[in-house]
GUGU-852316 format. One record per atom (N, C-alpha, C): x, y, z; residue in one letter. Coordinates in pm, whole numbers, plus 32768, in hexadecimal, padded with zeros to 4 digits. Each point is the difference from the previous one (the first is absolute). Example, Ala and Ser with C-alpha at 12.3 -4.5 7.8 and 13.67 -1.06 7.14 Angstrom:
2
85277DC7830CA/7FA780778000A/805A80788000A/7FDD80697FB8S/805280778006S/7FB3806D8049S/
//
This chain:
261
443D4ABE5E7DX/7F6D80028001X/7FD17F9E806BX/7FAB8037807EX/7FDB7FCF803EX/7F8C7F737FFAX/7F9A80297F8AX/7FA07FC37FDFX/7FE0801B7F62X/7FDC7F7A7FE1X/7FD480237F70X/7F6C7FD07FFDX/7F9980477FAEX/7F857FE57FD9X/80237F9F7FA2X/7F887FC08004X/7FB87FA27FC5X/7F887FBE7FD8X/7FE97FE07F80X/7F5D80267FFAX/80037F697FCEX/7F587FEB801AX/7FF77F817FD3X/7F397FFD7FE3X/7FB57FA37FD7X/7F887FE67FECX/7FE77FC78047X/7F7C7FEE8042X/7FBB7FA48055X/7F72801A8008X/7FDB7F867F63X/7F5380128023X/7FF180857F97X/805B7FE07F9DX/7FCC80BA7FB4X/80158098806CX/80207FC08041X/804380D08053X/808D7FF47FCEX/801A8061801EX/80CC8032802BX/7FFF801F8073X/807C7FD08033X/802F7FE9808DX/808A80557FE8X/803B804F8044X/804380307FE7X/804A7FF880B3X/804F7F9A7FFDX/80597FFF8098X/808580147FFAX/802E8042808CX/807180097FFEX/807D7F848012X/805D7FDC7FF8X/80227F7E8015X/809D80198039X/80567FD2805CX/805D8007801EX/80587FBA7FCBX/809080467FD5X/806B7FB37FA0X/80047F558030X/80437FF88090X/7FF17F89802AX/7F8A7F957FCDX/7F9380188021X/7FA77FB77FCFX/80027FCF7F71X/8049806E7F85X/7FF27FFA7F94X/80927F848010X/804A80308014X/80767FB58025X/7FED7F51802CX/7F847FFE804FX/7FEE7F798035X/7FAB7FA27F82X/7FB380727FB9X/7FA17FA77FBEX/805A80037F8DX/806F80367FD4X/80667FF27F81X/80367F3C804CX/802B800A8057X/801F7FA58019X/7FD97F8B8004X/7F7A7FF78010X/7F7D7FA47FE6X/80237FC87FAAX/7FD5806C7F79X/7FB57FDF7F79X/80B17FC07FD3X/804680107FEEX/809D7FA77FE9X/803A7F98803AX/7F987FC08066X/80467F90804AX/7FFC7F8D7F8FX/7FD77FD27FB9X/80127F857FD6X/804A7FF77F99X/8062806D8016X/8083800C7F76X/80857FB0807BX/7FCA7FF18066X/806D7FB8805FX/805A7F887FBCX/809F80067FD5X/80227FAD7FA4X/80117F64805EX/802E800E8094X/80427F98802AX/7F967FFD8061X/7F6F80118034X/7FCC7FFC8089X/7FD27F467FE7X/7FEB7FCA7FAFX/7FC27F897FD6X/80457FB0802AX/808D80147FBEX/80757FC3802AX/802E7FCA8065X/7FF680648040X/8027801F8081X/7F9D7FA08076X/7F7180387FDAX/7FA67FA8804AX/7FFE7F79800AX/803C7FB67F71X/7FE77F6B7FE0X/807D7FC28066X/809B80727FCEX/80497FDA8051X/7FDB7FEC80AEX/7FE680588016X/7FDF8003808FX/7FA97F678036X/7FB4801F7FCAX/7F917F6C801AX/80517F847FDBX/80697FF47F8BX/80297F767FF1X/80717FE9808EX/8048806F8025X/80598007805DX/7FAC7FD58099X/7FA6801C7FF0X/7F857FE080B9X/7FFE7F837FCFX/7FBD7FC77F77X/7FF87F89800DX/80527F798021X/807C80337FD0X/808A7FB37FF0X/802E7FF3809CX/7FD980758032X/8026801280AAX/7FC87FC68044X/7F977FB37FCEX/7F717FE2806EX/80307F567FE4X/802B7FEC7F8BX/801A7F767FCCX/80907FE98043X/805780388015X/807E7FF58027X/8017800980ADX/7F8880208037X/7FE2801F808DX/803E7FBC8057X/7FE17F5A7FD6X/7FE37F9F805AX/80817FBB801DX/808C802C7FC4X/80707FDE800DX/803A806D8069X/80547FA48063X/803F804E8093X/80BB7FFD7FC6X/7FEB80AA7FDFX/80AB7FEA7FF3X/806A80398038X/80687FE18015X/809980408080X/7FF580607FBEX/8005808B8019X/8032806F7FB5X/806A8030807CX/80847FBB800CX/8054806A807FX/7FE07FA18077X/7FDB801B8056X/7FC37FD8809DX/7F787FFD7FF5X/7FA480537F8AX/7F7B7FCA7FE8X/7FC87F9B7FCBX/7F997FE98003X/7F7F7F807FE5X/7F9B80567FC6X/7FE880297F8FX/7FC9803C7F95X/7F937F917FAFX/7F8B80607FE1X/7FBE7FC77F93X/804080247FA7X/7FF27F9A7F78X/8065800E7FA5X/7FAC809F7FA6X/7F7180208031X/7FD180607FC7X/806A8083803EX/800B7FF4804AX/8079809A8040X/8031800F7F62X/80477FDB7FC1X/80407FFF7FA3X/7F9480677F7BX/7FA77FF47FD4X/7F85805D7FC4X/7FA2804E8044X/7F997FCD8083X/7FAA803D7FF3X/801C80948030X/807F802B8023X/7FEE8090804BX/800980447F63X/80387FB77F95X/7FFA803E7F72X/7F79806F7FC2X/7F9E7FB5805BX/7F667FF27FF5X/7FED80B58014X/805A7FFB808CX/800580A08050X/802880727F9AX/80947FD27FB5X/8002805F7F7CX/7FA8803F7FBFX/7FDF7F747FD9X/7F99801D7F82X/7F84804D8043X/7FDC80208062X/7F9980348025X/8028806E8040X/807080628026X/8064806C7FE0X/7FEA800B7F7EX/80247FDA7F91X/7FD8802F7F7CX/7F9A80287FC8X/7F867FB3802EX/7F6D7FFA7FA6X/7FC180688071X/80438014805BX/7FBD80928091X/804B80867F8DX/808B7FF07FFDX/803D80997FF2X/800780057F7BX/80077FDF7FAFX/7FD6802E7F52X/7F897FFB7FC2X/7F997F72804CX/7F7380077FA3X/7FA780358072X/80247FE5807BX/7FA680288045X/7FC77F7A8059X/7FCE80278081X/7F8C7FAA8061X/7F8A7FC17FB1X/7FEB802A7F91X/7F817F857FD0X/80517FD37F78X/805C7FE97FDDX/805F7F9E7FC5X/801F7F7E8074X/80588056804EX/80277F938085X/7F747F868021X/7F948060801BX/7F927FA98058X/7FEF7FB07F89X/7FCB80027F5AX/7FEF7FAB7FA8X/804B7F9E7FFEX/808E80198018X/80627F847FF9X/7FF67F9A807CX/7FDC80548069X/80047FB1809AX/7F857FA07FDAX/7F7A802F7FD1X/7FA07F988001X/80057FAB7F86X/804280267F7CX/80597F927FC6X/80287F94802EX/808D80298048X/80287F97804FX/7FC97FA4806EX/7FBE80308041X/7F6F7FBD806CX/7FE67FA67FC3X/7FB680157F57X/7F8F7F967FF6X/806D7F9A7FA1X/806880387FDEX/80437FAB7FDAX/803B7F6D8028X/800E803C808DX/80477FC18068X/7F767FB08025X/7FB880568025X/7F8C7F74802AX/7FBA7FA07F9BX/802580117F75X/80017F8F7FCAX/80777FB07FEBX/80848029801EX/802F7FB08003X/7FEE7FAB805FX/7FE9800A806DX/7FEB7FAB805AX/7F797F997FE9X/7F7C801C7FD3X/7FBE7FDB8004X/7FFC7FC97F7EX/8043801B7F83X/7FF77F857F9EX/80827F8C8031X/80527FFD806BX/80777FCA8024X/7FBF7F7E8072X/7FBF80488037X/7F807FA08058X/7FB27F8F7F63X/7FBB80407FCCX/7FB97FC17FCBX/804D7F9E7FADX/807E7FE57FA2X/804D7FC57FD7X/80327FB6806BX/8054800D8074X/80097F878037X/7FA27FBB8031X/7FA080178004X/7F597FBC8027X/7FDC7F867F88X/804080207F9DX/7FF87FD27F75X/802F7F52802FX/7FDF7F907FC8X/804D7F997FF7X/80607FF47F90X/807C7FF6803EX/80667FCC7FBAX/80097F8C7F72X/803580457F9FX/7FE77F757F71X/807B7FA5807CX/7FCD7F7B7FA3X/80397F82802EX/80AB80107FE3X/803E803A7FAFX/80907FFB7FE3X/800E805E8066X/7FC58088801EX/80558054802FX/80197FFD8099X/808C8007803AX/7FFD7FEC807CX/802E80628042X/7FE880558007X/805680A1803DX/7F878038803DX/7F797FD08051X/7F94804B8040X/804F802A8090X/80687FD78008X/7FF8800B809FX/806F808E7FE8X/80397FF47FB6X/807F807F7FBFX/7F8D805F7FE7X/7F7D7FF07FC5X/7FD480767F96X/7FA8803B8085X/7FDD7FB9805DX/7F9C80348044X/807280438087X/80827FBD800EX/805380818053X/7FF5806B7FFFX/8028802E7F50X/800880537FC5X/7FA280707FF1X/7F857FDE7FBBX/7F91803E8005X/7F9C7FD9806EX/7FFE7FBA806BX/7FB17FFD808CX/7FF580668043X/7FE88062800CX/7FCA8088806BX/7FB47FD1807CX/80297FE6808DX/7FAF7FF98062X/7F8C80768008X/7F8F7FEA8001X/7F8A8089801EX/802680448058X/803A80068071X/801E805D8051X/807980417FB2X/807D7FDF7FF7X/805780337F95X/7FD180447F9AX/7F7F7FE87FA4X/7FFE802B7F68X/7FC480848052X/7F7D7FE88065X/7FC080908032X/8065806D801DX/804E7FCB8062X/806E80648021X/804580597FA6X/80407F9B7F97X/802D80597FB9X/7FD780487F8AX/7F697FF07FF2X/7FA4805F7F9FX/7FDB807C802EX/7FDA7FFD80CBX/80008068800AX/8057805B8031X/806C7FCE8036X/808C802A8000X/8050803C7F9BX/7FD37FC17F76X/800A807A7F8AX/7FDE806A7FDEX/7F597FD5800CX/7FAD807E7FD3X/802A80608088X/7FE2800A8077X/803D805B804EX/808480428009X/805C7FC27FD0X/8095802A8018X/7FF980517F7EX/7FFF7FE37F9CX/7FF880187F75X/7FB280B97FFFX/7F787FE48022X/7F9C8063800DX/807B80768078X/80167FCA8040X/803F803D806BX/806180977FD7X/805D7F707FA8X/807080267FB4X/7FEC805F7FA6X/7F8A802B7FC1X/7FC4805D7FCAX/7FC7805F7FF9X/7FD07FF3804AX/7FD980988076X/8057805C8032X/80417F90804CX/8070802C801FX/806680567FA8X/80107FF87F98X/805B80227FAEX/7FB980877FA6X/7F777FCB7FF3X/7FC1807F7FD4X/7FF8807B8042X/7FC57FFB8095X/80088060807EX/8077803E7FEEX/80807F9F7FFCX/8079807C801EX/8031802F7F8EX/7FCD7FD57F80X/8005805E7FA0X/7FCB80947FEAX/7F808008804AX/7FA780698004X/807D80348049X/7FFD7FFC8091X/8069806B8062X/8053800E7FD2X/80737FC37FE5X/805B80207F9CX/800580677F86X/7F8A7FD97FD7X/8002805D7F7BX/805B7FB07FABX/7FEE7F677FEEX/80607FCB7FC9X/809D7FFA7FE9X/801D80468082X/80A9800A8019X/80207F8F804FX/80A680048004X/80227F8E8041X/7FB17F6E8000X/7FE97FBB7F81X/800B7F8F7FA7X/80127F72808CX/8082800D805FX/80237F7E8048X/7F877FFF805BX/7FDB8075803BX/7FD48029808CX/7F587F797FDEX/7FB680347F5FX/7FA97F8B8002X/7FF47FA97FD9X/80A87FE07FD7X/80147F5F7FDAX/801B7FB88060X/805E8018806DX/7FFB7FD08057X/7FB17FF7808DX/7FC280598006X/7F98805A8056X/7F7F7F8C7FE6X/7FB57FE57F94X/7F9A7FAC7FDAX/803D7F7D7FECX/80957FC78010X/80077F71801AX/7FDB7FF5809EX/80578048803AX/7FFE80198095X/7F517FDE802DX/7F9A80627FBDX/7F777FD78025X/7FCA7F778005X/801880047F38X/7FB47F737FC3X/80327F91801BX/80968004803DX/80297F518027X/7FE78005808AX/7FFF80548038X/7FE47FF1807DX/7F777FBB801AX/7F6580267FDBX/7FBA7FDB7FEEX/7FE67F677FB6X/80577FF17F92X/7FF67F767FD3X/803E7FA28056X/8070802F802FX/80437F8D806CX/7FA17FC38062X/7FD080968036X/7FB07FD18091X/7F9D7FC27FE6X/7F9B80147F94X/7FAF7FA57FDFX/80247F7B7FC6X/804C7FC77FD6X/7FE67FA07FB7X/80637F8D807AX/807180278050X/80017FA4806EX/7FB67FF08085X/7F9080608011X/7FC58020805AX/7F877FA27FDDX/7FC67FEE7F5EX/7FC07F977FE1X/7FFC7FA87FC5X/80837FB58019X/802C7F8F7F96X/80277FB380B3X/8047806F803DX/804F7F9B8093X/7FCC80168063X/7FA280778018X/7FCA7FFC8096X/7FA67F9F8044X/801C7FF0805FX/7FB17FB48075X/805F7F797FE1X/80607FD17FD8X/80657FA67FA7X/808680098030X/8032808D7FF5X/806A7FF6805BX/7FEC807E8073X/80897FF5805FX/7FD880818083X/8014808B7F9CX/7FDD8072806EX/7FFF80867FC5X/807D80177FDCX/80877FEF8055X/807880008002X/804B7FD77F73X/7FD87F897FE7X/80157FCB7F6AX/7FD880547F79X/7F4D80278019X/7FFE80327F92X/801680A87FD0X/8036801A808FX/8039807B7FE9X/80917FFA7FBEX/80347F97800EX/80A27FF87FE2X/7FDC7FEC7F52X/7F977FAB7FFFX/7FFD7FE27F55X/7FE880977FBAX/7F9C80478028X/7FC6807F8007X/8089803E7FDCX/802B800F806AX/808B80597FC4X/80537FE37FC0X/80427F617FCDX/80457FEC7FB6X/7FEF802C7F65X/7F7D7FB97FEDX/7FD980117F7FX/7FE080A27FD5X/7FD18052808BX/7FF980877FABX/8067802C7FF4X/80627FF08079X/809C80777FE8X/80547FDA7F77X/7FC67F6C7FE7X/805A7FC77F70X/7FBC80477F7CX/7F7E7FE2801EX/7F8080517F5BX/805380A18009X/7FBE805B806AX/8069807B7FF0X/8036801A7FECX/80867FAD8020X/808E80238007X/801B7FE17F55X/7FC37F837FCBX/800780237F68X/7FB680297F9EX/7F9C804D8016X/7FCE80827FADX/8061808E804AX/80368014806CX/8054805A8020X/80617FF37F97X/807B7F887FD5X/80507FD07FC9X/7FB580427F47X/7FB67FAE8019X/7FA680357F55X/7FDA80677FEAX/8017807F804FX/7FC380737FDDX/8051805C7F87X/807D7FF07FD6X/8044802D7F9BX/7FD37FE37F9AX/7FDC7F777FEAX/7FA97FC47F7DX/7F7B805B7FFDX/7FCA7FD18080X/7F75804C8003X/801F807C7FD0X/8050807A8011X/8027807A7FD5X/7FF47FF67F5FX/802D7F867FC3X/804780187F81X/7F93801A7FC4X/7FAA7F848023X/7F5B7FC87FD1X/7FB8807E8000X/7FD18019802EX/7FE18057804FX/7FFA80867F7DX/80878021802AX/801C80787F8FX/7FDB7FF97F79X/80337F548006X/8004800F7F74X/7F847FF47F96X/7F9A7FE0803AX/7F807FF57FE7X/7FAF80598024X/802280748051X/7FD980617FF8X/8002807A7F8DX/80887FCB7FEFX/802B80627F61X/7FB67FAE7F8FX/7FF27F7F7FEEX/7FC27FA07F9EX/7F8D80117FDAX/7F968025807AX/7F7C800D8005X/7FD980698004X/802F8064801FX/7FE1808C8028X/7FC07FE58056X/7FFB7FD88081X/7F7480128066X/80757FD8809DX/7FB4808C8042X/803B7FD5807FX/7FA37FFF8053X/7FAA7FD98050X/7F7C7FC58019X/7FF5805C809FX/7F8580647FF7X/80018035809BX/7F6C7FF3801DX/7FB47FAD8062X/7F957FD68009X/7FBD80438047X/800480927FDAX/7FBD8068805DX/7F407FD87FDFX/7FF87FF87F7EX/7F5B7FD5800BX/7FD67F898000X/805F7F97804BX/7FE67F507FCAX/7F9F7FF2809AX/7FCA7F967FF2X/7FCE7FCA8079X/806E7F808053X/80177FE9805DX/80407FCA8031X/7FC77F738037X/7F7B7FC97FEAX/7FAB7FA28017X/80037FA27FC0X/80457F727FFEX/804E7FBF7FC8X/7FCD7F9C7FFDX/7F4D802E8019X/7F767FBA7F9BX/7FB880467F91X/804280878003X/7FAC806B7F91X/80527FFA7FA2X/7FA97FF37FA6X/805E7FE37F6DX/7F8B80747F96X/7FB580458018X/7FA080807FEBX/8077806E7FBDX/805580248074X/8079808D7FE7X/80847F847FD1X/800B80057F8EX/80607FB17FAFX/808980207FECX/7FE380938046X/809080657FCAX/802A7FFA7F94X/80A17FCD7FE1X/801E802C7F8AX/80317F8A7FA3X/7F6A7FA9802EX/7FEC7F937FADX/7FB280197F86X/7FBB8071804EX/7FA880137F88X/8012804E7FB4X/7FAF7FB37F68X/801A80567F71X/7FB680797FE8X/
//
């Protein structure tokens, strides 16, 4: 059956329209989103993992012949999880979690400011340890807020788009396909405005590439997990997320997709 009627009231008439399966199909999907068992989960995880990354930043470590932020180690984790919340819940799961994490992150920073601003009690002597730790230079904290939200957003789009062409086949092509975008974009932004005009072009192209061919190369490495995940929460949830009617405006929060109940 090509089309099914459907009648409804409006204002005391009958309306009697035709409606296409799909559509019926999209709005089934609607009205069942908030039976999602693990999306909560998942989100809190995500955000405690940015935060832990953002706190762990400021340490320079050997990995091999590299000089690594000790964040290499989590934040490309970040990229997963946003492969997940794109291809099972969908592009306005992902964007909810991305601006999650944003404002998360910018309070951490800004209640981290305001505490070391604090005077120290008379016993305690660790201000100069606590303010290492939690100190964010402003050029640093800017950089890497919007170096998130862009790479992140990136990473999502990205992953949504080649789901559509696909037709949801071949699974690696936009796991790795949307790191390839979204770190690319986060790299270039966030040493382009944390180091430019600071060091030569030469330099921060070398940083540029270190740090992305390393982020890639291990979500490339992680993509079997990603597979597992992936699957396996697809069978968990019933929902494999295709954002043919979502908006892609990653200030519109109006078309909710299949957030909504």
């Amino acid at each position: 059956m090509s089309k099914i009627e459907r009648a409804f009231s409006a204002h005391g008439i009958l309306i009697v329209k035709l409606v296409q399966p799909e559509t019926i199909q999209f709005e089934a999907v609607r009205s069942t989103a908030r039976s999602f068992k693990y999306l909560d989960a998942l989100t809190t995880a995500f955000v405690v993992i940015l935060l832990v990354s953002n706190l762990i930043a400021q340490k320079v470590c050997l990995i091999g012949p590299f000089a690594v932020s000790g964040a290499v180690l989590l934040f490309p984790i970040t990229y997963i999880f946003g492969d997940v919340f794109t291809e099972v819940y969908g592009y306005a799961a992902s964007r909810r979690a991305i601006w999650l994490g944003f404002f998360g992150t910018a309070l951490l920073y800004i209640i981290g400011a305001i505490v070391i601003a604090l005077p120290a009690a008379p016993g305690w002597h660790n201000q100069q340890a606590f303010a290492t730790v939690f100190g964010f230079i402003p050029r640093i904290l800017a950089a890497s807020l919007v170096a998130f939200w862009a790479g992140e957003f990136a990473n999502s789009y990205t992953m949504a788009r080649l789901k559509l062409m696909t037709n949801g086949r071949k699974l690696w092509t936009r796991t790795i396909g949307s790191t390839v975008v979204g770190q690319a974009v986060d790299t270039v932004l966030v040493i382009t405005l944390t180091f430019g005009g600071i060091y030569p072009v030469g330099t921060l192209l070398n940083i540029m590439a270190t740090g992305y061919f390393l982020k890639v190369g291990y979500e490339v490495i992680a993509t079997p997990l990603t597979y597992l995940i992936i699957n396996w929460l697809k069978r968990t949830e019933h929902s494999d997320a295709f954002d043919r009617h979502q908006s892609f405006n990653p200030f519109s929060f109006a078309e909710k997709g299949n957030l909504n109940a």
